[in-house]
N, C-alpha and C positions, 0 to 999 in steps of 0.2 A: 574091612570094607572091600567091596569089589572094586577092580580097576574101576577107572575112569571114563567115560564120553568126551574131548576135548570142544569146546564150544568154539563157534568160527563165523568171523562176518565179515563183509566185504560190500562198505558201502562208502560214496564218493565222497560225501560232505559230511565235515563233523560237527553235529551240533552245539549251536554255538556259534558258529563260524561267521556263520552268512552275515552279522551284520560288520565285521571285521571287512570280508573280500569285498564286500560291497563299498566298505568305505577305502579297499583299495583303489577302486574305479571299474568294476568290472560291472557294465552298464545293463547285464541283464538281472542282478543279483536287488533285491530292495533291502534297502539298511530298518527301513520300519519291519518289514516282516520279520526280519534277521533281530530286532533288540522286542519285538514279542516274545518271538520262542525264547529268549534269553531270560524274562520276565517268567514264562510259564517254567521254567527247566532252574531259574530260584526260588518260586513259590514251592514247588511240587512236592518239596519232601519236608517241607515247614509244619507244624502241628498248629502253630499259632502265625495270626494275621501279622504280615509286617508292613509300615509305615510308609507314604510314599514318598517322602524324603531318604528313607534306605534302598530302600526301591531304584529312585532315581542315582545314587550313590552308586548301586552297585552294576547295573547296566550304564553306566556312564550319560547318564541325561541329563539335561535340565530339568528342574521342576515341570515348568509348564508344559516339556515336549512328554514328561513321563504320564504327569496325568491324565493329556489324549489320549496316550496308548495304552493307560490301563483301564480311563471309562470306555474306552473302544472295545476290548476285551471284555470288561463286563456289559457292556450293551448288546455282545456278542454270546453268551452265557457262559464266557470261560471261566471269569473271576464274579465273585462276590466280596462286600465291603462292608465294613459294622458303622458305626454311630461315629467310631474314634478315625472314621477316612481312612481306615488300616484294609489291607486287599491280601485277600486268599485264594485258594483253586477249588474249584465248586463241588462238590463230589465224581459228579458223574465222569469230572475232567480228569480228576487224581486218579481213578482206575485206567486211565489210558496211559498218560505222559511219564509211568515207571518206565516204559518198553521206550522210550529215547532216553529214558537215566541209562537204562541198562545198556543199549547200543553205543554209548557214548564212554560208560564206565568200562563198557568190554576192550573195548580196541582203545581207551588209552593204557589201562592197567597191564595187557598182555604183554608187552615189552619190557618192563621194569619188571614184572615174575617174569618173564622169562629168565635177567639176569639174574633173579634173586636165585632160583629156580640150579642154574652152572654154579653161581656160588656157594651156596652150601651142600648143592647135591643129595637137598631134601625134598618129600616131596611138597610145593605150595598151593595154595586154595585161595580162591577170592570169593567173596560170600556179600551176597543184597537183601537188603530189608527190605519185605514187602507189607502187605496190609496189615498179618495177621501172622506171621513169621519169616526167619529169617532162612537163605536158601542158599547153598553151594552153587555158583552160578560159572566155575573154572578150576581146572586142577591140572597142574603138569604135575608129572609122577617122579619121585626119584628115579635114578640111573641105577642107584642101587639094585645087589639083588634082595636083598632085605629089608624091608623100607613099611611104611606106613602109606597104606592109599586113600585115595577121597572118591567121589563121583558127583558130577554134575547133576543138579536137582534134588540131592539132598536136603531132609528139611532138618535144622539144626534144633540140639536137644537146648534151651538157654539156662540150663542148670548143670550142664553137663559139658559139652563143646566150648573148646574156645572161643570158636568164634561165636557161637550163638551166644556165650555169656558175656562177650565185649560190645557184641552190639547195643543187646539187654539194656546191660551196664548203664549205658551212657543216653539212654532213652528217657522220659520226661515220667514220672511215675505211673501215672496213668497205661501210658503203652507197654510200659514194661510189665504192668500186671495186667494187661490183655495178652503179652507174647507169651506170658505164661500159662495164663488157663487155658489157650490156644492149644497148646501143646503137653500142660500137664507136668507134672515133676515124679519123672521114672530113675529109679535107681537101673545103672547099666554094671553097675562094678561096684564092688565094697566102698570104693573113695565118691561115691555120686551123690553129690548134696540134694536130697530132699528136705530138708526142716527149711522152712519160708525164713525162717530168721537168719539162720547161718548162711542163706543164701542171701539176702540183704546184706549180709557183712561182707559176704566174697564179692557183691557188686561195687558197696562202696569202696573198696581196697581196690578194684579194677578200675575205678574211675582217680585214684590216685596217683596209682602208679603208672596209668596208664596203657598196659597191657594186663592179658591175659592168658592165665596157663591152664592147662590139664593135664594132672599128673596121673593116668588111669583112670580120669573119670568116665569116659564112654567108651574104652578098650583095655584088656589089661595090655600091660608091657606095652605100651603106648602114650607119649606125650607131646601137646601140642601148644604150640606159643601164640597167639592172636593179636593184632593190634588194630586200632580203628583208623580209617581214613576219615577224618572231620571234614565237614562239609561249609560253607560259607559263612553261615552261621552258628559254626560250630554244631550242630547235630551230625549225627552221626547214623550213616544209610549205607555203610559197606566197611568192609573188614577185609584184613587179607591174615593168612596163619602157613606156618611151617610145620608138618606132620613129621615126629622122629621118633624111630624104637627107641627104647628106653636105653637097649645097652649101648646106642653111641651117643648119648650126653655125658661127658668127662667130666664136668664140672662147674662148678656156679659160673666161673667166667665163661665158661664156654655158653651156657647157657645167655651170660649180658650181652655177647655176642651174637647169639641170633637175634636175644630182641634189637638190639641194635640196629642191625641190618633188615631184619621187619621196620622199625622206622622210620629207618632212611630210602626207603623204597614206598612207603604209607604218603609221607613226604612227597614224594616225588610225583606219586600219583594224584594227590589233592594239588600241587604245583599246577600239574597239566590240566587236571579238571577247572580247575579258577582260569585257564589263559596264564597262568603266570610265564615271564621269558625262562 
């Protein structure tokens, strides 16, 4: 693949935030606006309606102050609600509110790949789920001189690519067999699972083990390790992976070692995504 584009933002408030500073005391800041967007930024990558007792759970509300703010919102057209008082994000909304996932996913994930990035001296990728596939949205490039590269904007093969098949993976059936016919099942290399079944089985074995590998499947002499960053309720809207030649993987442990260290960096970036200390 061709070098890289490195993606770059530089903006003041992280989403999310504002109902936090606000309830520091900073008297220009509103705690209601601030646990809306909190509200729209956990609905947004949900497929199904959730309850406003979760709701309130997880912006930290009360019932009764959650409920104002979410018929306030649907009064508003941001949200819609079924029969069971369950609330979702309206269409026309969920086309908009990826671009604050993604501003938000950028600038917390860039520091943890960065280190991941010196430590193994691979090159790493972080990759978003969008509507209708999944997309290389960051790549720092190994230091090496021989190395395996990515590029920003890539749209990922989900039969082929790690990371496209971790995302897949861990998607609700439905989605996963819309990422596919989106994109199709192309052989790239002799090892490129085309048969819809044996890729049903490589998914469920990614949703076991919890990562995902390609051993040649979309380069020869190229393999790459993928892991998903889970999201608050467990689904799964970004991935990060380590790109290596083939001839410097030594061995199985070397190998548990990167997934390893993809973990704990996946980890760290769903930490900071939730608020966590």
């Amino acid at each position: 693949m061709p070098a890289t584009t490195k993606a770059r933002t530089s903006l003041r408030a992280k989403p999310g935030e504002v109902g936090k500073k606000s309830a520091a005391g900073d008297q220009y800041l509103s705690r209601a606006v601030g646990k809306a967007l909190e509200a729209l930024e956990l609905l947004q990558p949900l497929e199904t309606p959730m309850a406003l007792h979760e709701i309130a759970k997880r912006i930290q509300l009360s019932k009764t102050s959650a409920f104002r703010l979410l018929r306030t919102l649907e009064s508003a057209g941001y949200l819609g609600s079924n029969a069971w008082g369950q609330y979702f994000l309206v269409p026309e909304i969920r086309s908009v509110m990826p671009t604050q996932f993604l501003v938000k996913l950028l600038r917390t994930a860039t520091p943890p790949l960065r280190e991941l990035n010196r430590e193994l001296r691979e090159s790493v990728s972080l990759a978003a789920l969008f509507e209708n596939h999944s997309e290389v949205i960051l790549v720092m490039e190994s230091p090496e001189v021989i190395r395996m590269s990515n590029v920003t904007g890539h749209i990922l093969p989900p039969n082929a690519s790690a990371l496209g098949k971790v995302i897949t993976a861990f998607q609700r059936e439905g989605r996963r067999e819309k990422l596919i016919r989106s994109y199709g099942l192309y052989r790239f290399t002799p090892q490129s699972i085309i048969d819809e079944g044996d890729l049903a089985r490589e998914y469920e074995a990614i949703r076991n083990q919890g990562f995902a590998l390609d051993r040649e499947e979309s380069v020869s002499d190229g393999c790459c390790f993928a892991v998903p960053i889970l999201g608050q309720s467990g689904d799964v809207a970004a991935a990060i992976s380590a790109s290596i030649p083939k001839v410097r993987i030594r061995s199985e442990a070397h190998e548990q070692a990167i997934v390893d260290a993809l973990r704990a960096t996946a980890a760290n970036i769903r930490d900071e995504l939730m608020g966590a200390d």
